[in-house]
N, C-alpha and C positions, 0 to 999 in steps of 0.2 A: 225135596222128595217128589213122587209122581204125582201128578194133579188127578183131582178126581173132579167133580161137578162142580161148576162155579156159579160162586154167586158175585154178580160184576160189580166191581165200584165205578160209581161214574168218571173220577177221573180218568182210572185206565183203559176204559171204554172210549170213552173221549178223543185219547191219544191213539190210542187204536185203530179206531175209525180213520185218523187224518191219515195214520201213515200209510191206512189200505189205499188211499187217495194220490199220497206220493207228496203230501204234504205238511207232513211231520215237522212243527217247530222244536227247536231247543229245551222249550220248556211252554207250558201251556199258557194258554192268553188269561192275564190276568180279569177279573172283571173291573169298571168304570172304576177311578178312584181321584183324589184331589191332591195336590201336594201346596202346601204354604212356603217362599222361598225369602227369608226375611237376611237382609245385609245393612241394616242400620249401624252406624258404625258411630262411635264416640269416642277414641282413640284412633292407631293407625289406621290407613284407608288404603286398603288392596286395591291396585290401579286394574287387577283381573275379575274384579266382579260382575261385569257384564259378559263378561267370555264366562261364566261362572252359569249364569243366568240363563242363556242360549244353552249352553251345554243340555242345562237339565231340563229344560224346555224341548230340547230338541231327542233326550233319552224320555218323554211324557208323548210325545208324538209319535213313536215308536212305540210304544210301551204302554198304553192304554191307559194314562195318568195324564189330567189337565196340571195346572202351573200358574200362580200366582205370586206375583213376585213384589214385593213391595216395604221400605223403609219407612212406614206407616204405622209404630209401636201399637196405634188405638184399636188392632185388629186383635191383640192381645186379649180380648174377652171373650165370655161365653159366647156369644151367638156368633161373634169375630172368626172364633176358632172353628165351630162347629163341623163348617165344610170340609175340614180335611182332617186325611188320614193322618198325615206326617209332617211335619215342620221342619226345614231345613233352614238352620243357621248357619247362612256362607259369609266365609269373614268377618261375621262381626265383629267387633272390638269394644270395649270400655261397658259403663253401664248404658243400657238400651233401654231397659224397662224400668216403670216405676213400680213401687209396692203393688198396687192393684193390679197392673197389668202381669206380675210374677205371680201373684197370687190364682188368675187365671188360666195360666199357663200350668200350675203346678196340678189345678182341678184338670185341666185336659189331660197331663200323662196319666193323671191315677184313675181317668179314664177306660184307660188301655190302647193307648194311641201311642205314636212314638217320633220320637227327633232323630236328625242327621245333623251332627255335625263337623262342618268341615273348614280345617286347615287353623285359623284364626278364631276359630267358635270356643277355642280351650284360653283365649286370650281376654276373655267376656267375664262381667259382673263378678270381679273377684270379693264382693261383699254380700251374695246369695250362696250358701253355703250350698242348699239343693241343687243348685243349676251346677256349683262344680261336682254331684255325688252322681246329677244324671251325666257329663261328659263324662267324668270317671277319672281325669284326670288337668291341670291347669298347667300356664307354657311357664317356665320358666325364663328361657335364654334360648336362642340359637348363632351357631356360628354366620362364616360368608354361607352364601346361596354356591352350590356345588355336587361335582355326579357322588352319589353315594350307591352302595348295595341294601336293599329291601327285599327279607328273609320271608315268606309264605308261612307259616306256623298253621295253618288251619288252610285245607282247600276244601272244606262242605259248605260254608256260608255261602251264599249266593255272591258275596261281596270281592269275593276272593275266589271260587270255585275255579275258575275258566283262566286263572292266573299261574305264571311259571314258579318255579319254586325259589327262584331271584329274580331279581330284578335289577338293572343299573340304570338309573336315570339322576335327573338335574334338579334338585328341588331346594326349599327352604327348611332347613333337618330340626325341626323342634327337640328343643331338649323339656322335658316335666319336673313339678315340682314332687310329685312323687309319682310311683310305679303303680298301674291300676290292675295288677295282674290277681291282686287277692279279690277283686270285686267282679271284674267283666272277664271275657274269652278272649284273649290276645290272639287279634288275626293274623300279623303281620311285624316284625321287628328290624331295626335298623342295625346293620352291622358297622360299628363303630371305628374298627378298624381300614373299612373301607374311604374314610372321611378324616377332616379332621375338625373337633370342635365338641363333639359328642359328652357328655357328662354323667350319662346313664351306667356304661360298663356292658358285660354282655348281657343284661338282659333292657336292651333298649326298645318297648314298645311302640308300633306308629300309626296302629291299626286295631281295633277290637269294638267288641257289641257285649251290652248287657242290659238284663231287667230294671229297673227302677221306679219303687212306689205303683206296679201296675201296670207300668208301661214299658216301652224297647227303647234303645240307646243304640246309637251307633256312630263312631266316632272317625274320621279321616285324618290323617297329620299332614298328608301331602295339599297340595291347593294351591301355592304361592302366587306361580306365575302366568300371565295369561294363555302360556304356550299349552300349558299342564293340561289344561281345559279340552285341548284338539286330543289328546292322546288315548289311544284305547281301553290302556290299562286303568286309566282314573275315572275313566270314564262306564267301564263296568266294575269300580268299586265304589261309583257314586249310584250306579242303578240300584246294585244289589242290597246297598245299606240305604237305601230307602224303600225298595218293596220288603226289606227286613221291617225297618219302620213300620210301614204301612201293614204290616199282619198279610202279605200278599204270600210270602216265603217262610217256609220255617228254621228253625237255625238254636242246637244247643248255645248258648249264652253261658252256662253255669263258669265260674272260673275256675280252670285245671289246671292243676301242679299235681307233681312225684309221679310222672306219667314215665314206664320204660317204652321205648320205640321196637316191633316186634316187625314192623314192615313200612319202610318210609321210601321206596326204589329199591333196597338191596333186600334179595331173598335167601340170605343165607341163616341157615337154623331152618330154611323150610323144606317139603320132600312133599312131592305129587304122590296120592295113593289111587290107584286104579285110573281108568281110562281118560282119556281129554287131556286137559294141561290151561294153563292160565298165562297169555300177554303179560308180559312187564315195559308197561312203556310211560314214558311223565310221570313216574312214581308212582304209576296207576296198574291193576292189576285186574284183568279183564277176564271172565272164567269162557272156556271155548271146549267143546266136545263136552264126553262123561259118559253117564256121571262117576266122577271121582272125586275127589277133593286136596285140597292143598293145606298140609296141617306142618304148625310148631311143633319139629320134634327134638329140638334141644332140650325141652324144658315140660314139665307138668309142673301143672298148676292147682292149691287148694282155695284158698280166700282170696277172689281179687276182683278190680275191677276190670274190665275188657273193654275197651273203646276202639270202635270204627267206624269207617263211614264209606256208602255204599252209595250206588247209583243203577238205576236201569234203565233202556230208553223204552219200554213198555212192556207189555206185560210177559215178564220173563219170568223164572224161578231159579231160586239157590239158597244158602242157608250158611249160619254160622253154627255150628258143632262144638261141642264143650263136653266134658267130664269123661271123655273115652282111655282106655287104655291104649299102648303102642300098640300100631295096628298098620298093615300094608292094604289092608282092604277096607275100603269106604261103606260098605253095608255092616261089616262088624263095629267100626264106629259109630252109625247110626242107631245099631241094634243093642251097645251099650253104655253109648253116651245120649245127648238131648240136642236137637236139634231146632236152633229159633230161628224161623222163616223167612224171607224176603220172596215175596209173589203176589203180584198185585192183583190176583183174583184168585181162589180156592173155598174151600167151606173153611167154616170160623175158624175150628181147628187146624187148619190147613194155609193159612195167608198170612202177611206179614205179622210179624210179632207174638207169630202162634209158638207156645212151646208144640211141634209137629207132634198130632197126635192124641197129646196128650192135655193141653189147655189153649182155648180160644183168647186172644189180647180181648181187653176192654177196646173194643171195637170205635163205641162213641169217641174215647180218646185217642186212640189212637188214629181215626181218621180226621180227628181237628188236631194231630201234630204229623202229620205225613205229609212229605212234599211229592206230589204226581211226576211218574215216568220223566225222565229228561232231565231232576235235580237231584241232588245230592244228600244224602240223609245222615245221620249217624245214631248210631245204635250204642246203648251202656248197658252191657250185660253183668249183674252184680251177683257173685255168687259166694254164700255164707252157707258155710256145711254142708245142708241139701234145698237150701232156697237159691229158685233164681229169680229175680225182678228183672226186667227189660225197661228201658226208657228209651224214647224214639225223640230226639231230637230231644233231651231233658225231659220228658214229660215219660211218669211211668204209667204203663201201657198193659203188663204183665205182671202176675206173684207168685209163683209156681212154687208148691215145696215136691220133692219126688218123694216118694213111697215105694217105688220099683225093686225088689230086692233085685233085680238083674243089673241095677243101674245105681251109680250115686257120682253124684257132683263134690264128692269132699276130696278127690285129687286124679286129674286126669289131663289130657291133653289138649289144646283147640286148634278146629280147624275151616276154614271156609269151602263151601262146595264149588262145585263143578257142576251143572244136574245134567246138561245135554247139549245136541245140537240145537242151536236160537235160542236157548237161555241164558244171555247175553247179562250176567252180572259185572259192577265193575265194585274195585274195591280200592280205598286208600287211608292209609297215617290209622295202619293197627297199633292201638298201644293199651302195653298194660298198667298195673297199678296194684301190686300185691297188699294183700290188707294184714298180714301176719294172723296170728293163731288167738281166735278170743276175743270177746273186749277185755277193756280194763276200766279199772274200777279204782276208786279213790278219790282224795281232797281236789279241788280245783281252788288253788289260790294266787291273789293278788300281787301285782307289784308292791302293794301296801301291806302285805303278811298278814290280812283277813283272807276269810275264805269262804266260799260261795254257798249260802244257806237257804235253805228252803225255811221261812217262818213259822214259827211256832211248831216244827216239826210235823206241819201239815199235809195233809193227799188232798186236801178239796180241792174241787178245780175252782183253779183260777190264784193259788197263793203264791206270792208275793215270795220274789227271789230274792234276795237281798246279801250284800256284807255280813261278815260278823266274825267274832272271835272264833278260833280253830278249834275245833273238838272232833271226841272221834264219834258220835254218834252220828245215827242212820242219816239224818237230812244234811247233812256235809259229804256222803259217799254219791258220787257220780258214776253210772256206766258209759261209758265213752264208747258208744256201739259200732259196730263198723258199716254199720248202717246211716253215718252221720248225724245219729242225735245221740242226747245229751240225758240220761235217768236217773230220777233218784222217786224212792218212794213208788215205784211202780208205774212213776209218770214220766213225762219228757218235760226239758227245759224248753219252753213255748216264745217266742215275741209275738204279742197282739198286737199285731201291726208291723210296718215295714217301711216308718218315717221316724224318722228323727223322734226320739223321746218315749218308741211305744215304750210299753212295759214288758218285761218280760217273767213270767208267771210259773206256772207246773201246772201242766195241762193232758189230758187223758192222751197220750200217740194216736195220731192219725196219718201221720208221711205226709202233710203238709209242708210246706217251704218254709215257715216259720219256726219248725222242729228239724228244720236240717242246719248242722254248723260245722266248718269246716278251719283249721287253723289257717294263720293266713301269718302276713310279715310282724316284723315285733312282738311277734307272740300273741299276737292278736285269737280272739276267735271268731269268723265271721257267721255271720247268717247269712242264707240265700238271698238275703234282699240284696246282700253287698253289703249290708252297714256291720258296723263294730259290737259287739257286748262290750260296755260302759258303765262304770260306776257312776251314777247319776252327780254332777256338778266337780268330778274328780274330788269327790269326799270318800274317806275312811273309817267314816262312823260305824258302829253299829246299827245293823237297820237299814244302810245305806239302799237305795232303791234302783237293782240293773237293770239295764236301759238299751236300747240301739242305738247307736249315733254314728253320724259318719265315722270312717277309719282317718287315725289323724296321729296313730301310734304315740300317743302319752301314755304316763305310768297307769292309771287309771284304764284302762284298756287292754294291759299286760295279765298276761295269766299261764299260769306254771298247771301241767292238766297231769293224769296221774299213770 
């Protein structure tokens, strides 16, 4: 919408200024930071580690990131660690570390600090269960070294953003011991068909980022050869997954499945309302003139989730529109649907994340998960009856319920604007994620034919989830919210913790991470840590104590939801 008085954030102030100057970077200068590059190897020994070394040496000289590089395990401790941001493990192999120096390493992630790793780092310490939970996934086998195709799944990470939507090149094609698409963000997947040797099927991961215990995770499959090292494309997916690392970049991580694709390069199902029009170029969708807007009019929409991802090169304005009736005119949209912001300067209610108008985002969060003009963002618009939550790169920002009797979010159309000349928005990989009608509600039970109880049919916080025989009483019935938690008793299913073994309780909702689960493979159900709800020791007792623990799809981690 039109901007009225601003109040400036210094980023976009920032970029602003350069580019009155004629000297507009890509993306803003990051501040001083360190990077750790450890290639200790105890099995096979990549002859590319030094081209490995230079590379990212030479992306740290650029890039405003020093570089220490060293097969020295004994740096592996508190004060070892301290200096840097992110640790990249290039090629390593076999076990590296001893107990204490894993021990140390595991207090630095749950720091909030993060790893890279690439190519060979998924071939490392296969008897540290955590170190395989932070890579996300272990190698199993690879064929000959050979050209294959590498599918783009995600262009908002910094790691992948600037990347085509394939790829054919020459590498060494890891195949994994299992799929890590239930725990981290799959950036990138290998087309199996293009190759031969592949083991995966079509959902072959070779690229992705996720949270763990506190900290960021970012993982590369390519790396093999020393040639890989000179090439651009690996070379800005080894930057971008290490300023990921480094907290330099923001980037949703959550892991996504049942996503419909609503705009991926082809725009059909969409119709320009009022003036301007929008670029389709690289799968990218660039808004020009206005203001009008470009909306889905195949389909309205009641329960769902919305996912996109936007970019500006400074300080522009546009908006994504939601809950309107069919409409040829972009101000009747606006006047009976909601419109949440992209503008990197306005009043509260006026700038990104604002429902326009009508609610200011949580500003402090929002501005610690916003990436400045020139990166890519994305936005999860989540809307239940007449609420709408906003999360800006995963991180919710917004909680708006309408009140408007002119207006309501329970089934209407979406669309993205248009607002003017030089408000230059770009847009890519709209997708939706219909939530159906309701929660539901009922038994959650085991592979073991127990069922998920709340103790002594208690509300205090903090009681104890556990096994037990099936009954139909209250602390056996679950709301399975579309919200991603889990109720019983007026509370949520809680993990106190986010490592191996927390507990997991009944705890007052708060939309913490710990109350969010999502089903994932085997029937699994996961939390946003990435790890599994677990029958504590794979027992069927009664009483038995649920647990987090890695995903590793045993019976004991199966669960039938209602």
């Amino acid at each position: 919408m039109r901007k009225t008085l601003r109040t400036t954030l210094a980023a976009a102030a920032a970029l602003f200024l350069m580019a009155s100057l004629g000297a507009a970077p890509a993306q803003a200068a990051d501040t001083p930071y360190s990077v750790l590059v450890f290639s200790k190897t105890a099995g096979f020994r990549h002859d590319s580690i030094p081209q490995g070394i230079q590379a990212i040496q030479q992306l740290g000289a650029a890039n405003n990131f020093s570089v220490t590089a060293t097969e020295d395990a004994a740096v592996f401790s508190s004060s070892g660690l301290a200096p840097y941001a992110a640790v990249v493990f290039l090629n390593t192999t076999g076990d590296v570390l001893n107990d204490t120096q894993q021990a140390a390493f595991e207090t630095y992630i749950r720091s909030g600090r993060g790893y890279v790793g690439i190519h060979s780092a998924a071939d490392t310490e296969y008897g540290w269960a955590w170190y395989g939970n932070l890579v996300g996934a272990r190698f199993a086998s690879h064929p000959a070294i050979q050209q294959a195709v590498t599918r783009v799944e995600n262009r908002a990470h910094a790691a992948t953003s600037s990347l085509p939507q394939t790829m054919t090149r020459t590498d060494e094609w890891y195949n994994y011991g299992s799929n890590p698409r239930s725990s981290a963000r799959i950036l990138s997947t290998l087309d199996e068909s293009s190759y031969s040797g592949g083991s995966m099927g079509a959902d072959h991961p070779h690229s992705w980022c996720k949270t763990h215990d506190g900290g960021r995770s970012y993982y590369l499959g390519a790396g093999h050869s020393q040639a890989s090292y000179s090439e651009s494309v690996i070379r800005a997916q080894i930057l971008g997954g290490i300023r990921y690392a480094a907290g330099k970049t923001k980037a949703d991580c959550r892991p996504e499945t049942g996503y419909t694709t609503l705009y991926n390069g082809s725009t059909t199902g969409w119709s320009q309302a009022g003036p301007g029009s929008f670029t389709n170029t690289n799968a990218t969708l660039t808004s020009t003139g206005g203001m009008g807007m470009l909306w889905y009019s195949t389909k309205q929409f009641a329960s769902y989730s919305l996912k996109l991802d936007w970019s500006m090169p400074g300080d522009d304005n546009s908006g994504v529109v939601v809950g309107f009736p069919a409409t040829s005119d972009p101000t009747t949209a606006l006047n009976t649907g909601h419109e949440v912001q992209i503008d990197a300067t306005d009043t509260a209610d006026k700038t990104t994340g604002s429902i326009y108008g009508f609610k200011a985002a949580d500003q402090a969060a929002r501005d610690a998960a916003l990436n400045p003009p020139g990166e890519w963002n994305t936005f999860e618009l989540l809307v239940e009856s007449e609420r709408l939550q906003v999360f800006l790169n995963g991180v919710k920002i917004n909680d708006f319920t309408n009140t408007d009797p002119a207006r309501s979010l329970t089934s209407g159309y979406i669309g993205i604007q248009n607002h003017g000349t030089g408000d230059d928005v770009s847009f890519r990989n709209i997708r939706i994620k219909e939530l159906g009608v309701g929660p539901r509600t009922g038994r959650i039970t085991g592979a073991s034919g127990k069922c998920v109880d709340v103790s002594g049919n208690s509300s205090a916080e903090g009681t104890k989830i556990q096994l037990w025989d099936c009954h139909t009483n209250a602390n056996q019935q679950w709301t399975i919210g579309t919200d991603n938690t889990i109720r019983s008793l007026g509370k949520c299913m809680t993990a106190n913790g986010s490592g191996d073994g927390a507990l997991v309780q009944l705890r007052s909702c708060n939309g913490g991470s710990g109350q969010i689960w999502t089903a994932g493979a085997n029937s699994s159900l996961v939390n946003q840590s990435g790890k599994c709800l677990d029958a504590n020791g794979g027992s069927s007792a009664n009483g038995t104590q649920l647990i987090l623990w890695a995903c590793h799809g045993g019976t004991n981690q199966r669960w039938t939801l209602p």
